[in-house]
C-alpha positions as CSV (number, residue, x, y, z in Angstrom):
1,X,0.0,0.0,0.0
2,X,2.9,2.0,0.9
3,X,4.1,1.8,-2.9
4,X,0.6,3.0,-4.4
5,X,0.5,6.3,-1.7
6,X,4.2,7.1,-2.8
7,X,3.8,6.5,-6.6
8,X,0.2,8.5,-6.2
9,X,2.7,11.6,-4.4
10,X,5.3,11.1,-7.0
11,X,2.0,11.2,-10.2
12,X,0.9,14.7,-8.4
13,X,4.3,15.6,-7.8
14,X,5.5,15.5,-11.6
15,X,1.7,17.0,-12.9
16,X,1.8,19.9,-10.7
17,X,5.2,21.0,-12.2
18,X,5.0,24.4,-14.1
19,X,6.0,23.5,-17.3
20,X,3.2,21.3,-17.8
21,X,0.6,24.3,-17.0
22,X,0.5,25.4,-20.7
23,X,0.5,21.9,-22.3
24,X,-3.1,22.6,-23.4
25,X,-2.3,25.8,-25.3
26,X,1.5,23.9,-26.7
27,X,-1.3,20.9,-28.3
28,X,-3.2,23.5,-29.6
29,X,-0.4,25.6,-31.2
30,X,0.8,21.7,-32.9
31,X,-2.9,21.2,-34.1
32,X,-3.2,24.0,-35.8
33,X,0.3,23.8,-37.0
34,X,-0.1,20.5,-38.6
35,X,-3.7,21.5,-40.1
36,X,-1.9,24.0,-42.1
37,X,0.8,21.8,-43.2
38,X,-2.3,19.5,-44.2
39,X,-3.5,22.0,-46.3
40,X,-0.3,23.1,-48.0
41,X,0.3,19.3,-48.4
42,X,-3.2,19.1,-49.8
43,X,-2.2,21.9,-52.7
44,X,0.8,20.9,-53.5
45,X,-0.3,17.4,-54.4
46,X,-3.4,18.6,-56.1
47,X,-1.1,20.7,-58.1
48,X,1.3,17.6,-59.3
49,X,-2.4,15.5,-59.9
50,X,-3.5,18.3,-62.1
51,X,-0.1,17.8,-64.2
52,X,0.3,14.6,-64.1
53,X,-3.6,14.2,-65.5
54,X,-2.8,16.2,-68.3
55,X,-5.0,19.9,-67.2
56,X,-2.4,21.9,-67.9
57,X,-2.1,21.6,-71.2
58,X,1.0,22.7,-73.5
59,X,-1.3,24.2,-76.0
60,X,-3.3,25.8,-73.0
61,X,-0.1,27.4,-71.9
62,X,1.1,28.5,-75.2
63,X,-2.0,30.3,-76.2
64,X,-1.9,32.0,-72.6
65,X,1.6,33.1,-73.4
66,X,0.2,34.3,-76.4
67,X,-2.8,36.4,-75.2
68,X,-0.3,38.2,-72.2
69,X,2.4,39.2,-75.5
70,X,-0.5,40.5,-77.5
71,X,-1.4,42.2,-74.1
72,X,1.6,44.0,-73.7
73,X,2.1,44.4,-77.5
74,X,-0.7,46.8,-77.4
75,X,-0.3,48.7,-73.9
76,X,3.2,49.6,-75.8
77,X,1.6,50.8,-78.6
78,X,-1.4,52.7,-76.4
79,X,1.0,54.3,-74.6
80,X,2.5,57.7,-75.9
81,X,6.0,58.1,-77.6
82,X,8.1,60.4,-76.5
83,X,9.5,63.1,-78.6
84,X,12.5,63.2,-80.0
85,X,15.3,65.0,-78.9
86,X,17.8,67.0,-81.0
87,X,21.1,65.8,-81.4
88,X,23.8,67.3,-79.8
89,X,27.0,68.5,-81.8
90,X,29.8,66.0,-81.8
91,X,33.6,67.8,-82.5
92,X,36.8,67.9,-80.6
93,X,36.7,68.6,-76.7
94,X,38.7,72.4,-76.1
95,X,39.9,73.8,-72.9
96,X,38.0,77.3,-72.7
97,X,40.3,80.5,-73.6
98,X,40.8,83.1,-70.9
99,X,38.9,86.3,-72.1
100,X,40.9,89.7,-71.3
101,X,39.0,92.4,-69.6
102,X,38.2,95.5,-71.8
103,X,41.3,98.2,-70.7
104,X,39.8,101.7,-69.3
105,X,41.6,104.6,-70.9
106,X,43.2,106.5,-68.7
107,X,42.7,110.0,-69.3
108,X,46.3,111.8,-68.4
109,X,46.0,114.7,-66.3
């Protein structure tokens, strides 16, 4: 009987420890964890089903391709052009000459 009363202490002992005080909000942190890896497990495999049954078509994809080049084919065109601007004169690079101040006569007194 002796064994039963101390293993009974011991069992309360261990489950009153603080670290098992927030077990129920650790389990649900994991559930919801794992329900989102569920779901990004679930899309990733429906994604490789849908390829490997054939849905995404090459010829789909090509004529997307096509329709998104026409698209921007014709917002480049829509959009205005800019104008032009004039060309600048192309010659040999000079250093600048000094210019010499006009003299002031100096009227002689």
């Amino acid at each position: 009987m002796q064994a039963y009363e101390s293993a009974t202490t011991t069992l309360k002992g261990l489950l009153a420890h603080p670290s098992l005080k927030n077990t129920d909000e650790t389990l649900d942190a994991l559930a919801d964890a794992l329900a989102d890896q569920r779901e990004v497990e679930d899309v990733i495999s429906s994604g490789t089903a849908a390829a490997r049954e054939g849905e995404a078509d090459e010829s789909d994809l090509a004529a997307e391709l096509a329709a998104l080049e026409a698209d921007v084919k014709a917002k480049e065109a829509a959009a205005p052009s800019l104008p032009s601007l004039p060309s600048a004169e192309t010659g040999p690079i000079t250093s600048p000459q000094p210019v010499e101040a006009p003299r002031e006569s100096v009227a002689a007194s």
